[in-house]
C-alpha positions in Angstrom: 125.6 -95.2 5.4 124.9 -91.5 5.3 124.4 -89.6 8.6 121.5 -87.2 6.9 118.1 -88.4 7.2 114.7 -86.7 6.2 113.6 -84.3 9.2 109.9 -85.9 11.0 107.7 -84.5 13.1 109.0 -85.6 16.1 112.3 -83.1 14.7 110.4 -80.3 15.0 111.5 -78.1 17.8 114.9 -78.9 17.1 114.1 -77.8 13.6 113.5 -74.7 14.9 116.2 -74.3 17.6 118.4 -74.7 14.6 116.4 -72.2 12.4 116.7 -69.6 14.9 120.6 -70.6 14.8 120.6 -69.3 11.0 118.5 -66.1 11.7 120.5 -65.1 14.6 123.7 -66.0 12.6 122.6 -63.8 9.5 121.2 -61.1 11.9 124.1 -60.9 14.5 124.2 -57.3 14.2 121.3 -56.8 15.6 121.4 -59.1 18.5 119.7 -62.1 19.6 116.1 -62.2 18.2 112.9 -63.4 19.8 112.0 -67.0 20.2 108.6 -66.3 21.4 107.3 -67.0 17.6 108.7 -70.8 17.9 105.8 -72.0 20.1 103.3 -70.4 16.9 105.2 -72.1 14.2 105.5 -75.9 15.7 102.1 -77.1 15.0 103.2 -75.6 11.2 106.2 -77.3 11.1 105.0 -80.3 12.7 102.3 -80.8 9.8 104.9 -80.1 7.0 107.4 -82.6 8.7 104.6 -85.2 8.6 103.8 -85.1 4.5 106.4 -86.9 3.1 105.2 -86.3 -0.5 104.4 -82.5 -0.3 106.6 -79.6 -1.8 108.5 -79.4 1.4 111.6 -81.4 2.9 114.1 -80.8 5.5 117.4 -82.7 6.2 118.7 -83.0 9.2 121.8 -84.7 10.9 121.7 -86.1 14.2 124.2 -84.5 16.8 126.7 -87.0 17.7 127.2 -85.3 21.2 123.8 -85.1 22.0 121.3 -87.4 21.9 118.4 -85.7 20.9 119.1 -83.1 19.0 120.4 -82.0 15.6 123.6 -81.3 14.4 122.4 -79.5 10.9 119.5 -78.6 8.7 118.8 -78.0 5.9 115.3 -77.0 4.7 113.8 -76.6 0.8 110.3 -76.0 -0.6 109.3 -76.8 -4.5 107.3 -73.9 -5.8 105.5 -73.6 -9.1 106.0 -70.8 -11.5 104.5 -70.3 -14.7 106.9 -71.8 -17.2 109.9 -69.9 -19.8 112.6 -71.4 -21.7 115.2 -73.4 -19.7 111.8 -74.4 -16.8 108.7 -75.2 -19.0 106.9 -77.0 -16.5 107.8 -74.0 -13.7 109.3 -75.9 -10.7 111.7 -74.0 -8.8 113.5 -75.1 -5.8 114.2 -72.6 -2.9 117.2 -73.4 -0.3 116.6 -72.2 3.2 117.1 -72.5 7.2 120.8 -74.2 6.4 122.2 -74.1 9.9 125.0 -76.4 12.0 124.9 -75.8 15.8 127.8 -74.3 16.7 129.5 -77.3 18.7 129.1 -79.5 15.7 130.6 -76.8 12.8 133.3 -77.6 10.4 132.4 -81.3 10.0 130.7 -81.2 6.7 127.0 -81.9 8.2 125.7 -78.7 6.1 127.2 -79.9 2.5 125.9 -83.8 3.4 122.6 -82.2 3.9 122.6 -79.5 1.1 123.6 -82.8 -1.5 121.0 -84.5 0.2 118.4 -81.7 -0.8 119.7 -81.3 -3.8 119.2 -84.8 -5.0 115.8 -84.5 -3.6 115.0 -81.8 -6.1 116.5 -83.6 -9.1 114.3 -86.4 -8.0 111.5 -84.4 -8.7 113.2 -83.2 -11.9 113.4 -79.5 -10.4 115.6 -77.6 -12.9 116.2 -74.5 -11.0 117.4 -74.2 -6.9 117.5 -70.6 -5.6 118.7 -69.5 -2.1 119.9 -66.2 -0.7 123.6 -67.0 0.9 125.5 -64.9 3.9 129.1 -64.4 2.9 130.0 -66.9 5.3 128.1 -69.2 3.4 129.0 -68.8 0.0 132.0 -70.6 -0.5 129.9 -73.9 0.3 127.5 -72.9 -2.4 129.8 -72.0 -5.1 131.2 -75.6 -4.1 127.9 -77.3 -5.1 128.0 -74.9 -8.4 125.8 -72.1 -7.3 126.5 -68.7 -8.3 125.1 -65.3 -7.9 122.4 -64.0 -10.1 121.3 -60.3 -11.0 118.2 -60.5 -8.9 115.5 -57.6 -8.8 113.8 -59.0 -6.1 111.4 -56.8 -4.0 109.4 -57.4 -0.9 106.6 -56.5 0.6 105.9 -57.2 4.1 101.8 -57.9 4.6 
């Protein structure tokens, strides 16, 4: 029996405490960010949690020292692109929020969720999976056959 199990609304804070685990992880430079946006998001995250058949899923393992909250997450969204060679129906997966609590590292929660995900989107015969990965990170990925791609991504913040 596998420990992972498909994230519900009743997750939801926890999904976030975790979440906020990744950012400040990724962004430790610049110290501890703000939680205040976590009381915003949960009605958001609750109603994503609840559709089992929409373009969203998170994983989740259950801590085993703490009854009530999570151990690791991992989160992934389906998003439609217009097709090319290689996608011609346009799905594309994106990989994001992977996060372990610190107590509960080094015990293979992340890669039991990030398989978990994974089959998830080959379920929905997703060709393509992207996700940005820290250098802390990156060996898990390669692992699961990622690698890194020339990317000429740009942002604009609205």
């Amino acid at each position: 029996m596998s420990l992972v199990r498909r994230a519900v609304p009743e997750d939801a804070e926890e999904v976030l405490r975790l979440r906020q685990v990744m950012i400040d992880s990724v962004f430790a430079s610049a110290g501890p960010s703000s939680t205040e946006w976590h009381a915003q998001s949960l009605p958001t995250i609750r109603g994503r949690l609840a559709d089992p058949d929409g373009d969203f899923a998170a994983f989740v393992v259950d801590h085993p020292d703490r009854p009530g909250a999570l151990a690791a997450l991992v989160a992934g969204t389906i998003e439609y692109r217009i097709g090319r060679a290689g996608n011609p129906h346009g799905a594309v997966g994106h990989v994001f929020s992977v996060a372990t609590d610190p107590a509960a590292r080094r015990r293979g929660y992340a890669r039991a969720c990030m398989e978990t995900l994974l089959d998830w989107f080959r379920e929905r015969d997703v060709p393509q999976v992207d996700l940005n990965a820290s250098a802390v990170a990156e060996p898990l990925y390669a692992s699961l056959g990622f690698v890194r791609k020339s990317d000429p991504s740009m942002r604009l913040q609205l």
